[in-house]
N, C-alpha and C positions, 0 to 999 in steps of 0.2 A: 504493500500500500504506500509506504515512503516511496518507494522509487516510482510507482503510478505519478504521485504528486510531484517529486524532481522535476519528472519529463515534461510533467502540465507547463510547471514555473519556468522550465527554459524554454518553454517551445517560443521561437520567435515570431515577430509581427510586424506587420507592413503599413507603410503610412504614405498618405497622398502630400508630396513636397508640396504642391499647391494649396490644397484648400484643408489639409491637414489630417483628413479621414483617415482614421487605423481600423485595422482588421486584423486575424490570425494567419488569413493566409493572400499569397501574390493574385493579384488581380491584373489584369491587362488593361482593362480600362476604371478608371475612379467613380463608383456610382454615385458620387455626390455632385462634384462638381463634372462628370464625363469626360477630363481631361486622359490619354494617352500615354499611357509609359511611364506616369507620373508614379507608381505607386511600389516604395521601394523598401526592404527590408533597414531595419531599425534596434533592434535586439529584444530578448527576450519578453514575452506578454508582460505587462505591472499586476503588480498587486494588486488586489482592490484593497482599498483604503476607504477608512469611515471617517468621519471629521466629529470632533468631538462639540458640544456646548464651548463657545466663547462669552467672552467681553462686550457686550453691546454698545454701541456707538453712544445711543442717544436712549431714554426710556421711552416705551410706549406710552401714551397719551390718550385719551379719548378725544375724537373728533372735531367736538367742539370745539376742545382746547387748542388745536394746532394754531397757530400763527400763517393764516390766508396770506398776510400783505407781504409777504418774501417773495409770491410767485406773481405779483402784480408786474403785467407787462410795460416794457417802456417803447414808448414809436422810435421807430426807427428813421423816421425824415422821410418815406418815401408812402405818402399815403395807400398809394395799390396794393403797394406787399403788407402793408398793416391790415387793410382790411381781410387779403388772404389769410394770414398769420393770426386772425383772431383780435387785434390791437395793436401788435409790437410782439417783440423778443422777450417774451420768458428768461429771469434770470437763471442760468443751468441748464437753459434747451437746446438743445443740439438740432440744429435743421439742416436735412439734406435735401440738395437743388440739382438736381437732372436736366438734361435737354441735350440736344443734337450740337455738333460741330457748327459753331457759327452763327447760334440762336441769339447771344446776348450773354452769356452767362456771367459771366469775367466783367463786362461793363455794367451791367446791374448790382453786382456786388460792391464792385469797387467805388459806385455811386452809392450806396447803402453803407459803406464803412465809413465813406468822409463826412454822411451827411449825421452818422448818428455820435462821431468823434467830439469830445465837448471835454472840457477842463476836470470834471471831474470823470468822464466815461474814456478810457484810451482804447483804440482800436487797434489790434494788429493783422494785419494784411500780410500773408504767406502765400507763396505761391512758390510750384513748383513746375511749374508748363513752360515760364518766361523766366529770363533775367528783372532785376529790380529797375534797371536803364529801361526797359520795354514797355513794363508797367507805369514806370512814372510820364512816359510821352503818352500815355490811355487819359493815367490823370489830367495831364494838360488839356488834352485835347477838350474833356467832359466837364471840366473843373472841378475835381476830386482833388482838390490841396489841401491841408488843414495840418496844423502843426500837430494834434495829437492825434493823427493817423498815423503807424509806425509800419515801414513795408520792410518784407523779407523775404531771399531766395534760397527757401532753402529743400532738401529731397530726404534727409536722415529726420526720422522720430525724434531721436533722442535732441538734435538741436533743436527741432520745434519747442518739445518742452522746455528746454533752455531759453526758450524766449521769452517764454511762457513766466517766469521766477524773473524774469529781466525787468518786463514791458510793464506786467502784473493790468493785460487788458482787462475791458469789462465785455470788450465782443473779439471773438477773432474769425477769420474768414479764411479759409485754406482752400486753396484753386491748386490741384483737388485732390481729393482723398485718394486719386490712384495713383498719382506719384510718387507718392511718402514714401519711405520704407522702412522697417526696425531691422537693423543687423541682427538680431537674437533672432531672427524667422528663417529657414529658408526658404527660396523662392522670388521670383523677381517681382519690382514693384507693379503694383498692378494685381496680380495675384491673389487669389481668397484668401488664403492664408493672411498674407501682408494687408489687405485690404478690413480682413477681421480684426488684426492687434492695432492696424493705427486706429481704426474707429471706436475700437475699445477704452485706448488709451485718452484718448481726446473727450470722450463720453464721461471717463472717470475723472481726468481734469475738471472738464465744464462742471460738473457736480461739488466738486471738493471743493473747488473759487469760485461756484454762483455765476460763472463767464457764460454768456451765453456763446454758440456758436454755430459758424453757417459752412456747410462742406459741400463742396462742389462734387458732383458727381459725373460720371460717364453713363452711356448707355451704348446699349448692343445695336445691331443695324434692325433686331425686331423692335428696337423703341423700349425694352426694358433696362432699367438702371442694372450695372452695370458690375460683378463681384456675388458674393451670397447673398439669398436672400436675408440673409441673418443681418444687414446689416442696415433695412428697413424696419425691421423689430424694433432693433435698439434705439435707432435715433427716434427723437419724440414726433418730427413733423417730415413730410416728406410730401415737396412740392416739385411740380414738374412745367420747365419752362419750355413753351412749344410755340411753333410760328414758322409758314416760310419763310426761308431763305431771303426769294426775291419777292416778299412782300412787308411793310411795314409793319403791320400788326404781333404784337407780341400779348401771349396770355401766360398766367403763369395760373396753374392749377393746384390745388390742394391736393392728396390722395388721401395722407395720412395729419392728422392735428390732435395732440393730445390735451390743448389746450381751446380748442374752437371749433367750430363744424368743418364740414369737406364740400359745401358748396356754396361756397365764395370763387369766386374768378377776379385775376387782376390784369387790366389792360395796359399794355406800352406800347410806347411808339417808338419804332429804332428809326435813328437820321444818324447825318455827319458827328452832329455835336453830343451825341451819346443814345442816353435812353430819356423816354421822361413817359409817367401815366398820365393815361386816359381817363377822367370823369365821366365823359359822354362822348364813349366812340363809336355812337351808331352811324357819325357822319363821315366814318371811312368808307361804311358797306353800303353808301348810297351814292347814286347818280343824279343829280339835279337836273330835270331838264325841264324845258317850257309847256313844252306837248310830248302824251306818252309814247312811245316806242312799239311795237309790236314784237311780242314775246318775252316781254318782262315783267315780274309780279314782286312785289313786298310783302314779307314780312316779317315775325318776329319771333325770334329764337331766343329759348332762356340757355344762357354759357354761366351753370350755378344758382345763383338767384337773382343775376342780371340780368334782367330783358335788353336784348340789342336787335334792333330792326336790320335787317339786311333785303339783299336783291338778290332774285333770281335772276337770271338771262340765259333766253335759249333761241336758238338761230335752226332751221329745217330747210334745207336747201336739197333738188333732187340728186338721186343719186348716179353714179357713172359705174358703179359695180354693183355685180350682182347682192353679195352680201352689203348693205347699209353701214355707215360708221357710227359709233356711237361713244362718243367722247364727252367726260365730263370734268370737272375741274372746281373743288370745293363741293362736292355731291358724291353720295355712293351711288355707283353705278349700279346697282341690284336697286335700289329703291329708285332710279331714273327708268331702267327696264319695268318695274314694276307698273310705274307710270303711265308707262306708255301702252302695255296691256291694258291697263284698265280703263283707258280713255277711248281705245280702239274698240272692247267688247264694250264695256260700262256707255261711255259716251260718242260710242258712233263716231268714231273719226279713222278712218281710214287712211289718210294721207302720212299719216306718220311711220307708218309699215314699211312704204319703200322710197323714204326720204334718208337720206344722212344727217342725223341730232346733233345739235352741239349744245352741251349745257353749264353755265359756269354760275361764279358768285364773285360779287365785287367785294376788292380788299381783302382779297385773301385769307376771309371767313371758311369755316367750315362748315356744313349744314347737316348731321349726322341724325339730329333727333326726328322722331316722325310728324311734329307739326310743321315744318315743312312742305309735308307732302301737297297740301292743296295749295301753295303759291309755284308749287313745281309744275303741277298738272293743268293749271290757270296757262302760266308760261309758257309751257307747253301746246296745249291747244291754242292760246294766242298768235303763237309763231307761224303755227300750221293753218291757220283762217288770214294770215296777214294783217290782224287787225289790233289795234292796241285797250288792252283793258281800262277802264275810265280810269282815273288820275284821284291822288289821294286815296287809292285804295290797299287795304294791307287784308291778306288772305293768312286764316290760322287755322287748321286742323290736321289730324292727319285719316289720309286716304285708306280704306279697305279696299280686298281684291274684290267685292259687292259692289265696289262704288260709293259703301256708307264714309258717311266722316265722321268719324268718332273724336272723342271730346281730349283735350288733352290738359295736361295742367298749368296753372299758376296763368288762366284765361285772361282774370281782370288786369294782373300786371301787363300784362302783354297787350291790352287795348290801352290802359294809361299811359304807356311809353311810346306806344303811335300817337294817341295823341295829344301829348307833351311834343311831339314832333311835329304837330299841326296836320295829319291824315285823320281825314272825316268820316274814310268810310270804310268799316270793316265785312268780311265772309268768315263767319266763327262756326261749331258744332251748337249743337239746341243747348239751351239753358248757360248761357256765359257767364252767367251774376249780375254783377252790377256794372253799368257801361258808362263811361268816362262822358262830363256833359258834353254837349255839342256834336257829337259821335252816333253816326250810324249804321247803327247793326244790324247784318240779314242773315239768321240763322238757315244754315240748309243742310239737307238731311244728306245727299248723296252730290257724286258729281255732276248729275244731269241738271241738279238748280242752281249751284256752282255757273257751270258754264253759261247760262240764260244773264250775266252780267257782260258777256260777249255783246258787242252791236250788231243790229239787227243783218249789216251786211252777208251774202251769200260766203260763206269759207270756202276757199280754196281746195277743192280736192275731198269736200267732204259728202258725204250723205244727207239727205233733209232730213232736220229735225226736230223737234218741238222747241230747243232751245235758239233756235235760228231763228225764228219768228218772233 
């Protein structure tokens, strides 16, 4: 039975250099993080070990008694991100900030550090992507200068904390968590492994000094952040900053707040001279014009608990091949297919079957939610009769494969925000609440009453029918 047990305690075990995973025996690939060859012998299995009763920090309390005003947030100077954040920066929260290559990330922060640097609050700014020469021409350019913002280049853990006993900030900002590294890890920066102990380390700081702090994050080309998941757990709040490229608009999204809700959205605008928010940026997603267009329809999409009015626009021109195109841009293209089936069975329209679709949104909105659907299919059949929908109107429901339009939420916002916008006249689902003065509203049951806001003109390419007259 001893030598049973011997052979137990020496057998050895294998561990994933990346993301750290042990086992008893060699695996070819790592089931945690699916890395390759990563997984290499180490020596003999451990002990298992019990941990005994310690020394408590602090005594337990009843609830009451806690002291609430230690975690009373402070603004940050950038009102957008306050509102997403809940108010401000939690003293001791750790906030991770995701987005693509070239969204903003680096310049939002770095306007977030200087703006919230004050005599008694010191910022430290680290960064490990650029040199400090790199950063400070960003600063110029956005005017991020402030004597108590302290920047640094640096790639080692251990010097970060070193700065950390130096600067003794009250926020620090690390651009970004994948290039740090701790020497005590194997594995390169960037790595689960590496990617677990710096966020670990930075987690148990911010706690121990009340520091709050903001860490930039990566993401994968599927759009998820970026290392383990373990390392959305730990941090308290987890925002994701998204936006074309070559469009203006920048949002930044809540997923995770362990201090506020997750449906908040914050808007910015990127130009030359940096970033700045948007109060009221429905007047990116629209087009001002005299007289309406044919094939365009408004309306209004909640991004959280913002209502933002936006446009549709769709263009049907015939086709030169067999197979039709059908290109869309800010629209899923399953719910534009979907559209168009059901305008073709639902509403008699014919002509869009073997025309070429084009369907887009202005200012590089995204239109994902289903009330959408009846300013799409409005658009749609607009482009296809050649004729332009009356003026001042904003279309809100979304579409079934029956043709019904079913009710969607947060109605009333969404007619106040039109018209706060000065649009008098809305197409909602039956029973919308209560309707904004001066504003009118035509409830309709399916697409076929929907469309009867069309002019009486004959459509192009269509079939007769009741709503044509």
């Amino acid at each position: 039975m001893a030598a049973r047990k011997s052979s137990v305690k020496d057998r050895p075990s294998y561990r994933c250099t990346e993301c750290g995973y042990a086992t008893v025996k060699w695996l070819g690939r790592c089931p945690e993080c699916h890395a390759w060859g990563t997984v290499e012998e180490v020596g003999g299995t451990p002990a298992v070990r019990t941990t005994a009763p310690g020394r408590v920090s602090s005594p337990a309390l009843p609830i009451g008694q806690v002291d609430g005003q230690v975690a009373t947030a402070r603004g940050t100077g950038v009102p957008e991100l306050d509102r997403v954040l809940g108010g401000g920066l939690v003293p001791g929260a750790v906030v991770l900030l995701a987005g693509e290559p070239g969204v903003g990330k680096s310049t939002l922060l770095l306007d977030v550090a200087a703006k919230a640097a004050d005599p008694d609050h010191r910022t430290l700014y680290v960064t490990g992507e650029e040199s400090a020469g790199q950063v400070r021409l960003r600063a110029d350019r956005i005017g991020a200068i402030d004597d108590h913002l302290y920047l640094a280049a640096e790639t080692d853990l251990s010097a970060v904390l070193g700065h950390l006993d130096e600067v003794k900030p009250s926020l620090l900002v690390l651009d970004s968590v994948q290039t740090v590294a701790s020497p005590e890890i194997d594995g390169a920066p960037g790595g689960m492994a590496q990617v677990r102990e710096v966020a670990g380390a930075l987690i148990r700081a911010s706690k121990e000094r009340g520091m709050s702090t903001l860490l930039v994050g990566h993401v994968t080309k599927d759009g998820a952040i970026a290392g383990p998941r373990l390392l959305e757990h730990l941090v308290d709040v987890v925002l994701h900053f998204e936006g074309d490229r070559h469009a203006r608009l920048r949002l930044v999204r809540g997923v995770k707040n362990r201090y506020g809700t997750t449906d908040e959205v914050g808007c910015f605008e990127l130009h030359d001279e940096g970033i700045t928010g948007l109060a009221d940026p429905s007047g990116l997603f629209l087009t001002r014009r005299a007289e309406p267009v044919p094939g365009t329809c408004l309306t209004v999409t909640l991004e959280g608990r913002r209502p933002l009015v936006a446009e549709v626009q769709s263009l049907t021109v015939d086709s030169q091949i067999p197979s039709p195109r059908r290109t869309t841009s800010g629209l899923e293209t399953s719910r534009v297919s979907m559209m168009l089936a059901v305008l073709e069975q639902r509403g008699r329209i014919s002509a869009l079957g073997k025309r070429d679709v084009y369907t887009a949104t202005v200012g590089g909105v995204r239109l994902s939610e289903p009330a959408a659907d009846l300013a799409m299919a409005l658009a749609l059949a607009s482009a296809a009769s050649d004729t332009p929908l009356p003026k001042n109107l904003v279309a809100i429901g979304e579409v079934g494969l029956a043709g019904e339009v079913r009710r969607v939420t947060g109605v009333q916002r969404r007619l106040a925000e039109a018209a706060r916008l000065g649009f008098t006249h809305a197409l909602v689902p039956a029973d919308p609440g209560k309707i904004p003065e001066g504003m009118r509203v035509l409830e309709v049951a399916d697409v076929g009453e929907a469309l009867r806001v069309l002019p009486t003109r004959p459509a192009r390419g269509t079939r007769s029918t009741p709503h044509e007259g």
